[in-house]
C-alpha positions as CSV (number, residue, x, y, z in Angstrom):
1,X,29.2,4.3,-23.5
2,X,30.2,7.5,-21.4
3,X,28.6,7.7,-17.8
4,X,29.4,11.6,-17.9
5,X,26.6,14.1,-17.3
6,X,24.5,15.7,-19.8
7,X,23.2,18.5,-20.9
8,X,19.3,17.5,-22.0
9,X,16.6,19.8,-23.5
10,X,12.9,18.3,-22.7
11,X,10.4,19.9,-25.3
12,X,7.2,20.1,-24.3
13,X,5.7,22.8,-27.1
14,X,2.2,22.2,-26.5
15,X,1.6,22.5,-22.3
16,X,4.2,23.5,-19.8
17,X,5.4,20.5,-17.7
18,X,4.8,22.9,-14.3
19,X,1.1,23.2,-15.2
20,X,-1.7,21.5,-12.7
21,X,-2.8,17.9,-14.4
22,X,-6.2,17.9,-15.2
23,X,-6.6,21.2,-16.2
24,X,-6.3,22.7,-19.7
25,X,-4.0,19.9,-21.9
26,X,-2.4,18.8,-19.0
27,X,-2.5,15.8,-17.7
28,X,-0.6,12.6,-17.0
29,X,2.5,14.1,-19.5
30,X,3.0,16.9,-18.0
31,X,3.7,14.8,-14.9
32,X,6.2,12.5,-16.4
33,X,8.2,15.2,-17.8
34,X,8.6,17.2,-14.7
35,X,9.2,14.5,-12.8
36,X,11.6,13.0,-15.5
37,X,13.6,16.5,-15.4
38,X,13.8,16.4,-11.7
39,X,15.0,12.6,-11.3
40,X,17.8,13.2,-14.2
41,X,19.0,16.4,-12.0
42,X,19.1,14.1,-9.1
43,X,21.4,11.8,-11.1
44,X,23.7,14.5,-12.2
45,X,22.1,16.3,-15.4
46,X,21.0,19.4,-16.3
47,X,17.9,19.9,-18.1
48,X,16.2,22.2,-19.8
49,X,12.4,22.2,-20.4
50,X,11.1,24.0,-23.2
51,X,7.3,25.5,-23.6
52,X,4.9,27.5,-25.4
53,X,3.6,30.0,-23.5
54,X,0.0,30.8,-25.2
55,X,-1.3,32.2,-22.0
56,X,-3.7,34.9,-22.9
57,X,-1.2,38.1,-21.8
58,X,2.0,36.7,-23.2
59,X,3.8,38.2,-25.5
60,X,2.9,38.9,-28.8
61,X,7.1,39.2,-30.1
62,X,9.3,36.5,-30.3
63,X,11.3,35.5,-27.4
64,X,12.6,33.4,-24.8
65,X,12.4,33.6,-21.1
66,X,14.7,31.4,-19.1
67,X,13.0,30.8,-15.7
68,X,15.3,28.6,-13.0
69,X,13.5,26.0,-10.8
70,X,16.9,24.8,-9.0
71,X,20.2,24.1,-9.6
72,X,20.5,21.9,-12.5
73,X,17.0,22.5,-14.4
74,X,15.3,25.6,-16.0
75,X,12.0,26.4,-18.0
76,X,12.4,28.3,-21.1
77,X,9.6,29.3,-22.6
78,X,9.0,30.7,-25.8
79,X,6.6,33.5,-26.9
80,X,5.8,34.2,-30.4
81,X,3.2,36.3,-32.7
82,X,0.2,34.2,-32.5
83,X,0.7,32.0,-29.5
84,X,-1.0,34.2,-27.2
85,X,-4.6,32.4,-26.7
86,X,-3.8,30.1,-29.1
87,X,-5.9,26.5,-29.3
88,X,-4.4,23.0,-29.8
89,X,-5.5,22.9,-33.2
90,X,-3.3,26.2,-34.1
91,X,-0.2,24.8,-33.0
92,X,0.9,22.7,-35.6
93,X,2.0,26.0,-37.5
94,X,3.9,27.4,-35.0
95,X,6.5,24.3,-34.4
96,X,9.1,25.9,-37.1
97,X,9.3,29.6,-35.8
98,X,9.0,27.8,-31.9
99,X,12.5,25.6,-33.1
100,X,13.4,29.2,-34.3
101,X,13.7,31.0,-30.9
102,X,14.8,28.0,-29.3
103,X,17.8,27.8,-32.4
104,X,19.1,31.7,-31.8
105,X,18.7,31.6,-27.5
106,X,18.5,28.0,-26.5
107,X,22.2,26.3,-25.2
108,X,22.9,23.6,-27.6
109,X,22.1,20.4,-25.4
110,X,23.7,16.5,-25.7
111,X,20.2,15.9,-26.7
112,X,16.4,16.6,-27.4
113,X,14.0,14.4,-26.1
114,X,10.9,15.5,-27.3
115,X,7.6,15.0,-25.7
116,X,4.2,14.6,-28.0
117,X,4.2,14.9,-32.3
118,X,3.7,19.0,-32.0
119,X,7.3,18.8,-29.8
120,X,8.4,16.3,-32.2
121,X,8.0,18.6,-35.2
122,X,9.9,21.1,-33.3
123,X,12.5,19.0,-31.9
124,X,13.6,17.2,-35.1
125,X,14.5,20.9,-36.6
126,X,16.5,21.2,-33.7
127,X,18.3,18.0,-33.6
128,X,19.4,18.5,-37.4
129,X,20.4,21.7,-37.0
130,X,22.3,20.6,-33.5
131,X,23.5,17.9,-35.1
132,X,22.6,15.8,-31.3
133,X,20.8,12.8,-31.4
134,X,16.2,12.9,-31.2
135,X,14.6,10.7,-28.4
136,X,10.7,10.4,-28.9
137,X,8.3,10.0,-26.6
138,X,4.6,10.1,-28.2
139,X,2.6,9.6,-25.1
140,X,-0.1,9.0,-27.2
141,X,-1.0,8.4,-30.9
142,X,-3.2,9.6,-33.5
143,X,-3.8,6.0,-34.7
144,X,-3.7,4.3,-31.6
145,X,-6.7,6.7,-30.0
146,X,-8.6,6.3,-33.2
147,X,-8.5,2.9,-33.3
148,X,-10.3,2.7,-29.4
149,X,-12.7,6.5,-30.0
150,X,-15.7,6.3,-31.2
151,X,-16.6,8.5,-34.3
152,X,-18.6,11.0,-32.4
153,X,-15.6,11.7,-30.1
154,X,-14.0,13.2,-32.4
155,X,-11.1,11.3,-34.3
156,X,-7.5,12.5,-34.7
157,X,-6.8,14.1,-38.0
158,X,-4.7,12.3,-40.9
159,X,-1.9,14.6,-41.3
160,X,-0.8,14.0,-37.6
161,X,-0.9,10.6,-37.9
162,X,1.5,11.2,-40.9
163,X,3.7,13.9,-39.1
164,X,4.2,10.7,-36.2
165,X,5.1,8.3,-38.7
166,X,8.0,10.7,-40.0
167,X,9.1,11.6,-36.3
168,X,9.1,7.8,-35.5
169,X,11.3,6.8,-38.8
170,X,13.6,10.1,-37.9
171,X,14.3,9.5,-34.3
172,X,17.2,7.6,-33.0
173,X,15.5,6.7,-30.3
174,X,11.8,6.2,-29.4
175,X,10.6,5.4,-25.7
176,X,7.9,4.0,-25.0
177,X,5.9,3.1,-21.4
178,X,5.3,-1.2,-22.3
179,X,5.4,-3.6,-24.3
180,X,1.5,-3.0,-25.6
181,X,3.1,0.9,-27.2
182,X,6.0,-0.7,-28.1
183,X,4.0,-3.7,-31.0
184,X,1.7,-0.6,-31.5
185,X,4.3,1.2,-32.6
186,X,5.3,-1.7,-35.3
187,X,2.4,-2.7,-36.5
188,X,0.6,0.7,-36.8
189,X,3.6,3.5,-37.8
190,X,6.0,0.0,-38.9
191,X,8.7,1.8,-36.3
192,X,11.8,-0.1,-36.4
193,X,11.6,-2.6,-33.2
194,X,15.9,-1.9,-32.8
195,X,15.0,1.8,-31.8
196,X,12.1,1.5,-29.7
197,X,12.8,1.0,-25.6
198,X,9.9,0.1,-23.1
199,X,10.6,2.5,-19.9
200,X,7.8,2.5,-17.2
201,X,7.0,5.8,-15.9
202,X,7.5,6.1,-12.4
203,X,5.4,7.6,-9.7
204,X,6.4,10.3,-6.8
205,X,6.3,7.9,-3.7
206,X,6.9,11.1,-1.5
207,X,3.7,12.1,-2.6
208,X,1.7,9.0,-3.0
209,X,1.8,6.8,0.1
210,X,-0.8,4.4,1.4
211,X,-2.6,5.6,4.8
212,X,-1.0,5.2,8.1
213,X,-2.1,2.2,9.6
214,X,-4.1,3.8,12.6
215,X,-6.4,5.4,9.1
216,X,-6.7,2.3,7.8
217,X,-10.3,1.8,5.1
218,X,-11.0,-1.7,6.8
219,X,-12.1,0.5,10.3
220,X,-16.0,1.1,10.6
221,X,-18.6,-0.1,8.5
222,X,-18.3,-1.8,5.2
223,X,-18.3,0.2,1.9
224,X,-21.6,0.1,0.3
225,X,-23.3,-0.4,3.4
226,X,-26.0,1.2,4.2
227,X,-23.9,3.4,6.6
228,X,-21.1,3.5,4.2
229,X,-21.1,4.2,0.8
230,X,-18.7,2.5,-1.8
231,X,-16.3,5.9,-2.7
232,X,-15.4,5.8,-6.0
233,X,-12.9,8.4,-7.4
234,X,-12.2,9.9,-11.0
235,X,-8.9,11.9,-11.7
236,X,-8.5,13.4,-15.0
237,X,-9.1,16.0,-18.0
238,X,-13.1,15.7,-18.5
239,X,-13.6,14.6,-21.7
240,X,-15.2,11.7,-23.6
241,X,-12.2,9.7,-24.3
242,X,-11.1,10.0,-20.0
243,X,-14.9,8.3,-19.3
244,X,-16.1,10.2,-16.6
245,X,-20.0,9.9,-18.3
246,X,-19.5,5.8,-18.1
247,X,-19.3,6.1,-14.7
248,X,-22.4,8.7,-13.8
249,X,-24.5,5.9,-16.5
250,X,-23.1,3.1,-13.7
251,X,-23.8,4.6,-10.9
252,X,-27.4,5.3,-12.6
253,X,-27.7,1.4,-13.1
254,X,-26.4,0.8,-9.4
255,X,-29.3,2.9,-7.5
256,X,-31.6,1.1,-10.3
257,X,-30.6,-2.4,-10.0
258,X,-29.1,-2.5,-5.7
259,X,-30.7,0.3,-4.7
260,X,-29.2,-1.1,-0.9
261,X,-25.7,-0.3,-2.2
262,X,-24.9,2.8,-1.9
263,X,-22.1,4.2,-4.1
264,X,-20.5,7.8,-4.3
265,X,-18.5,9.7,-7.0
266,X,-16.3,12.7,-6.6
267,X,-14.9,13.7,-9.8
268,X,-11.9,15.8,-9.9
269,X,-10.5,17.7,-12.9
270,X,-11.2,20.5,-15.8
271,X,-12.7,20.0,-19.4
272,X,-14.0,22.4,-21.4
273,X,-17.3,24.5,-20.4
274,X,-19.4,22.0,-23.4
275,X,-18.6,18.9,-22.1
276,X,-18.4,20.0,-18.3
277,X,-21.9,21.2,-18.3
278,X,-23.1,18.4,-20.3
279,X,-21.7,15.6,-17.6
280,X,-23.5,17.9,-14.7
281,X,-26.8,18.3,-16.8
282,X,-26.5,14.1,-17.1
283,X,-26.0,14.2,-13.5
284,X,-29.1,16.2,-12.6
285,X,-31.3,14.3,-15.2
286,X,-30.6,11.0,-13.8
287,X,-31.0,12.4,-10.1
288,X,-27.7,11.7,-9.1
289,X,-26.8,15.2,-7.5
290,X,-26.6,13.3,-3.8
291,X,-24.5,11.0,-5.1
292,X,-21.9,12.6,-7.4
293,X,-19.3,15.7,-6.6
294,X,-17.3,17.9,-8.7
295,X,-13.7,19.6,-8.0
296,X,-11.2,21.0,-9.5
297,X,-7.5,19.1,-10.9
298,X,-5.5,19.3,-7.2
299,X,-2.1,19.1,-6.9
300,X,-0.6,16.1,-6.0
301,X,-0.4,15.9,-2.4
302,X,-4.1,16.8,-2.3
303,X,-4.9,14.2,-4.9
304,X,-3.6,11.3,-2.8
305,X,-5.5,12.3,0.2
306,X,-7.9,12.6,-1.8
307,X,-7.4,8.7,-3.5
308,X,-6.6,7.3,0.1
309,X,-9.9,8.7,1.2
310,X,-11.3,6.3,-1.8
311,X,-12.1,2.6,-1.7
312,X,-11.8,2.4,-5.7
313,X,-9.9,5.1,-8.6
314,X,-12.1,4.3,-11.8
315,X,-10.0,5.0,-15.3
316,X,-12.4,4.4,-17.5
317,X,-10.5,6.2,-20.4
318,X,-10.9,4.6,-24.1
319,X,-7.3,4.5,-24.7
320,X,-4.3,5.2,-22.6
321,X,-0.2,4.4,-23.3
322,X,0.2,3.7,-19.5
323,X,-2.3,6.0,-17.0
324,X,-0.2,7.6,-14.4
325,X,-3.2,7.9,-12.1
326,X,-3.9,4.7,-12.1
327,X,-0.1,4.0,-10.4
328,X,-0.3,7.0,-8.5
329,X,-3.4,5.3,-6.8
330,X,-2.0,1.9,-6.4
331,X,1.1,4.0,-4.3
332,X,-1.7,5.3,-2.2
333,X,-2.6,1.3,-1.5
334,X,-6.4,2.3,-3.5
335,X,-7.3,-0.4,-5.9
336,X,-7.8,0.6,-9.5
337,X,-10.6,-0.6,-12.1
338,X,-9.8,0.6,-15.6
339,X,-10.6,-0.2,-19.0
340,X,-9.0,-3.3,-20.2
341,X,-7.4,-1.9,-22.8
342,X,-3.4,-0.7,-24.2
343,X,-1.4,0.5,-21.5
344,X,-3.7,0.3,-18.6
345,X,-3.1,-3.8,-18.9
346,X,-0.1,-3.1,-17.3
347,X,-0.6,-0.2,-14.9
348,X,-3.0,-2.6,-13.4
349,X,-2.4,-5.8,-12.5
350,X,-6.1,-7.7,-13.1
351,X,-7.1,-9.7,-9.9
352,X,-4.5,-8.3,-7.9
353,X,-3.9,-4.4,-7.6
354,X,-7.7,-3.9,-9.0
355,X,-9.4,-4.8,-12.1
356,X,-10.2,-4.2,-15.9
357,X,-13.3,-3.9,-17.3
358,X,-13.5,-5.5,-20.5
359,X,-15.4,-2.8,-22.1
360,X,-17.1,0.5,-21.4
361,X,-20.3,-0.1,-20.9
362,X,-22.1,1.6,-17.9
363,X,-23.3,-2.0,-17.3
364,X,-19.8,-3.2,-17.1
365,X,-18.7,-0.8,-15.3
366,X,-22.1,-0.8,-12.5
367,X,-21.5,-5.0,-12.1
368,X,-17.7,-4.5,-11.3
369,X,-17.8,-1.8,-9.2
370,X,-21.0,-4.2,-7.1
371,X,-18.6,-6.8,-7.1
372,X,-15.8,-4.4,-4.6
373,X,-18.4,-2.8,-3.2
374,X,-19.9,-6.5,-1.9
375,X,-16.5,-7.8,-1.2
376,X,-14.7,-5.8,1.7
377,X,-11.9,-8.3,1.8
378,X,-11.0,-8.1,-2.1
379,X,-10.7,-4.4,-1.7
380,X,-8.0,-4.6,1.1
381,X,-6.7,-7.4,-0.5
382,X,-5.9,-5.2,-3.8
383,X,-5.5,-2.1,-2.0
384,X,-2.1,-4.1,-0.1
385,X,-0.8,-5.9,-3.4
386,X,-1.6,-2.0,-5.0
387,X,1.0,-0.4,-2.7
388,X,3.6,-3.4,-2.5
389,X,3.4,-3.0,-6.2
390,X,4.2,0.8,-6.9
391,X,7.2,1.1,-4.7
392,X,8.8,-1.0,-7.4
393,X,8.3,2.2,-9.6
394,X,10.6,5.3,-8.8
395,X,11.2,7.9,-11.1
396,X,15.2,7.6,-10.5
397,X,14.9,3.9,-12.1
398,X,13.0,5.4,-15.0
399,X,15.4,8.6,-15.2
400,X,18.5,6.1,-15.1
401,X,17.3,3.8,-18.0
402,X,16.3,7.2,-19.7
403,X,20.0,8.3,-19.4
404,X,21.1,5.0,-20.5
405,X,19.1,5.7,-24.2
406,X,20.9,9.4,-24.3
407,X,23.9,8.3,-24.2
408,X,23.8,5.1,-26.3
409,X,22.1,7.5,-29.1
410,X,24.5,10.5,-28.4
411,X,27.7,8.2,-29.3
412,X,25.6,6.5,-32.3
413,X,25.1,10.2,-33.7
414,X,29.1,11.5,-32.7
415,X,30.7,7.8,-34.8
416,X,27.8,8.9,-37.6
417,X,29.5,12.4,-37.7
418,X,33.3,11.3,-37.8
419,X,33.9,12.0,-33.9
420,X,33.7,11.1,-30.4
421,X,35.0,14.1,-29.0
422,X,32.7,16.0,-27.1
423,X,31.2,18.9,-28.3
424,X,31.1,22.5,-26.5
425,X,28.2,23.5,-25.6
426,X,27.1,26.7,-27.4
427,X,25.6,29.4,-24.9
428,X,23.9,32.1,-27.3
């Protein structure tokens, strides 16, 4: 296997990897693949993202603008009839003529890794055409989130959960963030276990540090004293499958059941205007305006002040593949409860960096957010384990085994193809 650099092309189609999490369709993806680009740059690559840009003003003609973010790692991002204000749902039929652009202006690259099914769809044209080997990463899946949603939340549609079979089949490689994706990925789409490879997502310690010890929570009065409320925090898209409304319903049950515990919200992140004003109407009815905050998706720096600030990060999401936040608030030494479910049973270690609900019942979630808020000890307990545990997750060691699959797939395709020579790079 060849430790020489390579030339990679990230697809993103669907979100751009430079826009704010929890806002729009971004989220915990649009994380990993920036920060993915970055740490393979560090390590000697040079990488190429690719995006749609359906931004309101852009473009109606078809095109490509290459925009550089430092040495070693552009944006391109592709305009096309169509795209301009175009939803989710619209995208599906724009993956050929979005391979198109990327086809006639694009450099030919050692490899496409693309990034969710519509990037997938795109990036397999590619990758034929190329002739360079496919790397998957899903990030989430139709089948998996329908097996967790609930009917009136809107399940995924059939034909993408057909489209991710064919991309799983097709691609030489497919990463995935633990070993909960990776038997998913068998017994659900019946992926072949010899091309799937578990890589934890890292987190951006620079960013995401516990306090100082002069700041540290255990100073002043207990949380969920009376002079102290318990401060929970929520991070995320708002929207039914991320939870945000099980935790208003708990924090209902809380001022019902311990009315002496006091408890705070603060919920940060976009959704769209429907579901948004129906999680503030829920607020008001249940007279829970002193108790529960809004703001908008911050950038990361922000975000961990924000989770130091916190004595709990709640990720009461239906279904996640991993749940950055939930590490990014571990790094910041705040314990984490979160859905016992897929890949948040590894983000969070139960009993000792936080704790997983079993289910998400507002009950549930009101008796295990008493049981930190009456247990000052357990909380710097967790919050201690939480930090020793996330500086064992840098985004270098998840670039490096990243690199590792390129290249093993990238000599698999050049012996398929009759050659081991490198091939030039095309710039057109």
């Amino acid at each position: 296997m060849s430790d020489a650099p390579l030339h990679v092309l990230l697809i993103s189609l669907h979100t751009s990897p430079l826009e704010q999490p929890g806002s729009g369709d971004a989220g915990g993806m649009n994380v990993y693949v920036r920060q993915l680009a970055g740490a393979l740059v560090d390590a000697g690559h040079t990488v190429d993202m690719a995006t749609l840009d359906r931004d309101p003003g852009a473009p109606r003609t078809a095109g490509m603008r290459a925009s550089r973010i430092r040495a070693g790692l552009r944006l391109l991002t592709v305009s096309l009839p169509g795209a301009a204000g175009a939803v989710k749902e619209d995208l599906p039929g724009l993956t050929g003529a979005f391979a198109e652009v990327l086809r006639a202006e694009a450099p030919r690259p050692d490899v496409v890794h693309a990034h969710y099914w519509l990037s997938g769809a795109a990036g397999r044209e590619l990758a034929d055409d190329w002739r360079v080997p496919l790397v998957l990463t899903l990030h989430t899946t139709a089948l998996g989130k329908n097996l967790r949603t609930r009917a009136d939340e809107g399940l995924e549609p059939a034909a993408r959960a057909e489209a991710e079979a064919e991309l799983i089949a097709r691609a030489e490689a497919t990463v995935v963030n633990t070993r909960t994706e990776a038997l998913q990925m068998v017994e659900l789409y019946d992926a072949d276990p010899a091309r799937l490879t578990v890589i934890t997502p890292g987190v951006d310690l620079s960013a995401f540090s516990p306090p100082e010890p002069g700041a540290s929570r255990r100073h002043g009065p207990r949380p969920g004293s009376p002079g102290r409320p318990l401060r929970v925090l929520f991070a995320g898209r708002l929207q039914a499958l991320k939870g945000p409304h099980v935790l208003v319903d708990a924090l209902a049950r809380i001022r019902a059941d311990a009315p002496g515990v006091p408890v705070e919200l603060e919920i940060v992140g976009v959704g769209t205007r429907r579901f948004t004003a129906g999680l503030q109407q829920q607020v008001h009815e249940l007279g829970l305006a002193d108790a529960v905050g809004f703001g908008p998706a911050l950038p990361a720096q922000q975000l961990a002040e924000r989770m130091r600030r916190a004595d709990v990060v709640a990720v009461p999401s239906s279904s996640e593949t991993f749940g950055l936040v939930a590490l990014e608030a571990q790094a910041c030494g705040t314990p984490v409860l979160a859905t016992d479910v897929d890949g948040l049973r590894t983000a969070v270690l139960d009993g000792v960096t936080g704790r997983l609900v079993p289910d998400r019942d507002p009950a549930s979630w009101a008796h295990a957010l008493l049981g930190l808020g009456r247990d000052p000890e357990t909380l710097a307990r967790m919050g201690a384990a939480a930090a020793r545990r996330a500086r064992e997750h840098s985004w270098e060691r998840t670039a490096l085994a990243t690199a590792e699959v390129y290249a093993r797939v990238r000599d698999r395709v050049r012996v398929r193809h009759g050659s081991r020579r490198r091939v030039p790079t095309l710039e057109r």
